[in-house]
MIGU-910400 format. One record per residue (C-alpha): x negated, y, z negated. Coordinates in steps of 0.5 Angstrom, whole numbers, padded with zeros to 4 digits. Last residue first. Example, Ala and Ser with C-alpha at 12.3 -4.5 7.8 and 13.67 -1.06 7.14 Angstrom:
REM MIGU-910400
+-------+-------+-------+
!    px !    py !    pz !
+-------+-------+-------+
! -0027 ! -0002 ! -0014 !
! -0025 ! -0009 ! -0016 !
+-------+-------+-------+
***
This chain:
REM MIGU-910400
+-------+-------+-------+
!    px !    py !    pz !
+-------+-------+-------+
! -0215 !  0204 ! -0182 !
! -0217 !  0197 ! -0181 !
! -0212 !  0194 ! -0185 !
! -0207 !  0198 ! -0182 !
! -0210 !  0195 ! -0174 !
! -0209 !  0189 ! -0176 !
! -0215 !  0185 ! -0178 !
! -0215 !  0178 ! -0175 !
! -0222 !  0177 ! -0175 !
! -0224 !  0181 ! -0169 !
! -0229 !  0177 ! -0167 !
! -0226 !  0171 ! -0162 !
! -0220 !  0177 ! -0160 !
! -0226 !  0182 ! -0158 !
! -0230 !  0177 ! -0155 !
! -0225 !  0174 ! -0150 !
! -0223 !  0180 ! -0148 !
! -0230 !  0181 ! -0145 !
! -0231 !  0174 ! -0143 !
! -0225 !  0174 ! -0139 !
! -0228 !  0180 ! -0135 !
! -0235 !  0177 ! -0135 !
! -0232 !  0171 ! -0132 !
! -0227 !  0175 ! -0127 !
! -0233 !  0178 ! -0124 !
! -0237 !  0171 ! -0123 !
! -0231 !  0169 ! -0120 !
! -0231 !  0176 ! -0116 !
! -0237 !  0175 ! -0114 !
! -0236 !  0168 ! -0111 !
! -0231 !  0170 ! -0106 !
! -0223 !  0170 ! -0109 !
! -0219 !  0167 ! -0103 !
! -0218 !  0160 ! -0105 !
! -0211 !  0161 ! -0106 !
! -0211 !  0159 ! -0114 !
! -0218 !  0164 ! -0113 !
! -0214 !  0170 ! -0111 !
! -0210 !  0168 ! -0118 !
! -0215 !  0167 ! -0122 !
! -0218 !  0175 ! -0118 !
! -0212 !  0177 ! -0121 !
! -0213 !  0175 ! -0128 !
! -0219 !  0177 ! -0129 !
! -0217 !  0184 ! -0126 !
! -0212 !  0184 ! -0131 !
! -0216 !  0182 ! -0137 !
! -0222 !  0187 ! -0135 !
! -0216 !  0192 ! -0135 !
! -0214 !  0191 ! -0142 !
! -0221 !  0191 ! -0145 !
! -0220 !  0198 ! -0148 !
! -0213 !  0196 ! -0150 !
! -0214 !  0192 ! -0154 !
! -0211 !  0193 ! -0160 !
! -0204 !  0196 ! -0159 !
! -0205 !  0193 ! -0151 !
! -0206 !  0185 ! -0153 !
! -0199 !  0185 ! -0154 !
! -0196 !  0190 ! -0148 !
! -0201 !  0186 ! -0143 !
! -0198 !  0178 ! -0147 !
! -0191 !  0182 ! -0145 !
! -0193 !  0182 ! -0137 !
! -0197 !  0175 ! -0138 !
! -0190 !  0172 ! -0141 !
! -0190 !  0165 ! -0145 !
! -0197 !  0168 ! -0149 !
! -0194 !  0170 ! -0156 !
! -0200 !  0172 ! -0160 !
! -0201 !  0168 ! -0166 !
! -0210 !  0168 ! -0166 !
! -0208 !  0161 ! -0164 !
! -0204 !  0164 ! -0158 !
! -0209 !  0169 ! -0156 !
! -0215 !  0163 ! -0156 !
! -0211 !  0159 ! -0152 !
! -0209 !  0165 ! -0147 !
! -0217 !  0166 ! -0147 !
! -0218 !  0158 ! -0145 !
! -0214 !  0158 ! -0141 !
! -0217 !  0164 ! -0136 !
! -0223 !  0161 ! -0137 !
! -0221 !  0154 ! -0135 !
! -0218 !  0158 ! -0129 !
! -0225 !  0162 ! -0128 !
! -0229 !  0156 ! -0128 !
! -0224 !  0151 ! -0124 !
! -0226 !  0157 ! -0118 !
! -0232 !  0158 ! -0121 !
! -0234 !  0149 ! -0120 !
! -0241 !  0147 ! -0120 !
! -0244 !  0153 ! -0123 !
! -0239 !  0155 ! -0127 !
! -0238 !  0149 ! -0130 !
! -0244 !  0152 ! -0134 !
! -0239 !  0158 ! -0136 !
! -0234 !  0154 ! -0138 !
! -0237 !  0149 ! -0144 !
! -0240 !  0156 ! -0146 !
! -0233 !  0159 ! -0148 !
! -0231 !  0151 ! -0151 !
! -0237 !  0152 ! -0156 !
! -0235 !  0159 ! -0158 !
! -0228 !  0156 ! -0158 !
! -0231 !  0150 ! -0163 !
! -0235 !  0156 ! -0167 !
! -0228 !  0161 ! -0168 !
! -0225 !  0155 ! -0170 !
! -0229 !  0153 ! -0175 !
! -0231 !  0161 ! -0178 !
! -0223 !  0160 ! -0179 !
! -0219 !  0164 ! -0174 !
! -0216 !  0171 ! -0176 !
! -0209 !  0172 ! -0175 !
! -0204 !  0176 ! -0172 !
! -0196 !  0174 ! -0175 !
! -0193 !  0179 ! -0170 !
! -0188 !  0184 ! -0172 !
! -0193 !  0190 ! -0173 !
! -0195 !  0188 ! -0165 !
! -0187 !  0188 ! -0164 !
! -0187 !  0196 ! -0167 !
! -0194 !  0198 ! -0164 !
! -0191 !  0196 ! -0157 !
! -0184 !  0200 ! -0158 !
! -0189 !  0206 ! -0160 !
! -0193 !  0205 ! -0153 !
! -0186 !  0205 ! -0150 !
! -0184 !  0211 ! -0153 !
! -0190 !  0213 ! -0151 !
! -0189 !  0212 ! -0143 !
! -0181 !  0216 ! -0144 !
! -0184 !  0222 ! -0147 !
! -0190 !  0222 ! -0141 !
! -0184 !  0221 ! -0137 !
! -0181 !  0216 ! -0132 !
! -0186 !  0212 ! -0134 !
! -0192 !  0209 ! -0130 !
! -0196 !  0214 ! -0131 !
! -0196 !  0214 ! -0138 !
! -0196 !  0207 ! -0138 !
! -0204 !  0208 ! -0135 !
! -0206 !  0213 ! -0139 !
! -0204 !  0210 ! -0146 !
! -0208 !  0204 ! -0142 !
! -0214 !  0208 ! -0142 !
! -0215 !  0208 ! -0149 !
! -0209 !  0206 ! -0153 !
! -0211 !  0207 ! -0160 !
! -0215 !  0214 ! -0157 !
! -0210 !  0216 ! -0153 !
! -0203 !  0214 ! -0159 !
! -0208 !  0218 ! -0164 !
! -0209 !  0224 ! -0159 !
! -0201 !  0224 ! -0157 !
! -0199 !  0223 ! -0165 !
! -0204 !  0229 ! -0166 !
! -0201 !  0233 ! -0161 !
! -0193 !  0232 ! -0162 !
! -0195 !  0233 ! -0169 !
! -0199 !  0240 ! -0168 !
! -0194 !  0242 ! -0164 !
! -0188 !  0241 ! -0169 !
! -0192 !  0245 ! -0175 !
! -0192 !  0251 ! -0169 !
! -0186 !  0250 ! -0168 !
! -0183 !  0249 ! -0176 !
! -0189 !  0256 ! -0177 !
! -0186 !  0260 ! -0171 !
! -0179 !  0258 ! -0175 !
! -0181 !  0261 ! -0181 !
! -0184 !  0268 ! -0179 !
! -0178 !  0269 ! -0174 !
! -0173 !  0268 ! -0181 !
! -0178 !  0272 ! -0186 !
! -0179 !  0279 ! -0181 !
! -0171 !  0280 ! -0180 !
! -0170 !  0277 ! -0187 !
! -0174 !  0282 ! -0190 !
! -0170 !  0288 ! -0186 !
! -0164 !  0285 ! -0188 !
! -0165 !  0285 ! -0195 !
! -0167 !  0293 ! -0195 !
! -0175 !  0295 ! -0196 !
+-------+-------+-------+
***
């Protein structure tokens, strides 16, 4: 077989395999950026221009969240915010409405301990998204219906909602323990 005839074979042969070896990559950082994201990967991906630009931005997110200084609590903290978590739930029987807003505080105070900035709701979404995504909706509908309720316009059920919403992510970021993702892996 002459030098030419080989390259003519080889050369299509290698770049089927450098194309193939790109779709396996594109693909599993797909998979693993779905699976770490949960329905927020789905959701971002929507909102972007493209599914390219939806997970640049998820990339962008787990860059600023490698940046934070995320911490666990000491077993005394975590006993006073638990204490504190049942303090709200009994108000809420007399107050829901000051229920869900001391639930709402005391949730952006527990993140600002763990180390999360909590300035901006939009960026505390993007943060708790690398590592919580799967209980990001129930924050964002909690903290709706907060909003609702500041206008008296949340009915009992959707205070009683917002309460088990709160307490969903509250729950993740009390029994975390501050591990980052890597430690984790």
């Amino acid at each position: 077989m002459s030098t030419g005839t080989l390259l003519a074979i080889v050369i299509p042969v290698v770049v089927v395999l450098l194309l193939i070896g790109v779709a396996v990559t594109l693909f599993m950082r797909r998979r693993r950026l779905r699976e770490q994201f949960g329905p927020e990967y789905d959701r971002t991906v929507e909102a972007a221009d493209s599914r390219t630009a939806g997970e640049r931005d998820l990339k962008a997110r787990e860059k600023r969240h490698d940046a934070l200084d995320i911490k666990p609590l000491d077993e005394g903290r975590r006993e006073r915010y638990r204490h504190d978590w049942d303090d709200v739930q009994q108000e809420f029987v007399d107050r829901p409405e000051a229920a869900v807003h001391d639930a709402d505080r005391l949730v952006t105070s527990l993140m600002h301990e763990r180390g999360y900035p909590t300035e901006d709701f939009d960026q505390r979404l993007k943060d708790l998204s690398v590592e919580h995504g799967s209980t990001l909706k129930h924050y964002r509908e909690a903290h709706e219906i907060d909003t609702l309720s500041t206008q008296h316009k949340a009915s009992t059920e959707q205070l009683r909602g917002a309460m088990t919403n709160y307490r969903a992510l509250f729950d993740e970021l009390l029994t975390n323990g501050g591990q980052s993702r890597h430690a984790r892996a």
